[in-house]
N, C-alpha and C positions, 0 to 999 in steps of 0.2 A: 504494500500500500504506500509506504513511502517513497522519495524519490533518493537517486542514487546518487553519490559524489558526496563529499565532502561540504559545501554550502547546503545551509538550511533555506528556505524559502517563506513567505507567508509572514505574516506579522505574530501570529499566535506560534509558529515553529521559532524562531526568531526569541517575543519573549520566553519561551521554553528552556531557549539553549543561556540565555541571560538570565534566566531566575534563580541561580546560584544554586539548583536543587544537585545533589550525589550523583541520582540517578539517570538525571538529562546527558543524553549524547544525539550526536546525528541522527542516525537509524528512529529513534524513540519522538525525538521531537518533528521528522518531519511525517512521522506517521501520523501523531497528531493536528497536524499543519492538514494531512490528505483528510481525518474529518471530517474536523473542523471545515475545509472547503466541501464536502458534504451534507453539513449540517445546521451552518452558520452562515447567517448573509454577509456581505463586508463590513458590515455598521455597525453588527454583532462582532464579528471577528475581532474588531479595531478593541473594541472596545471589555471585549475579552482579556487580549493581549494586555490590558491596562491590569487585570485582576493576576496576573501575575507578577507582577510587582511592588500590588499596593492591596497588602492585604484590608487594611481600613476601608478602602474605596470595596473590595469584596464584601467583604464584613455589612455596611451599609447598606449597599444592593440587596444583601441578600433577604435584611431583616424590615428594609423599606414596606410601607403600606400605600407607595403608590404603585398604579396600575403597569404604567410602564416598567419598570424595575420589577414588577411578580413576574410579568410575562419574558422579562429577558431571562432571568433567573431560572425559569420554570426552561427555556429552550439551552440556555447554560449547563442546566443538572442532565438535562437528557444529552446535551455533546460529551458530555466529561462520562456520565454514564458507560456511550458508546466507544470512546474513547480506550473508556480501563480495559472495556473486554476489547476492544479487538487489536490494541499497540503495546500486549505483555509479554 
């Protein structure tokens, strides 16, 4: 699923390989990048990307009671979902 070579692609692969997590390598974050371009419009994607490095701004989103932030949120759980099972 992912793509090959050593560059990551996409903004959500990107902050992936930037999130300082152990785990993050090439192969892992652009299979999340391939997704996430499955599952995530651009607007979503961009803005994704931000929850990887700002946990506070995750944090708020998640716990917000406006409509727009339940609905990103609620398409967020389902990419991150599809994500764990299919880029282990």
């Amino acid at each position: 699923m992912g793509g090959c070579g050593g560059g990551v692609s996409g903004e959500i692969g990107q902050a992936c390989m930037a999130g300082g997590r152990n785990a993050a390598n090439p192969q892992l974050c652009s299979c999340i990048q391939g997704v996430a371009n499955q599952s995530l419009s651009g607007a979503d994607q961009r803005r994704a990307a931000r929850l990887f490095s700002d946990p506070d701004e995750a944090q708020s989103t998640r716990v917000s009671d406006r409509a727009g932030d339940e609905a990103f949120w609620a398409r967020y759980r389902a990419f991150a979902n599809r994500a764990e099972a299919i880029c282990r």
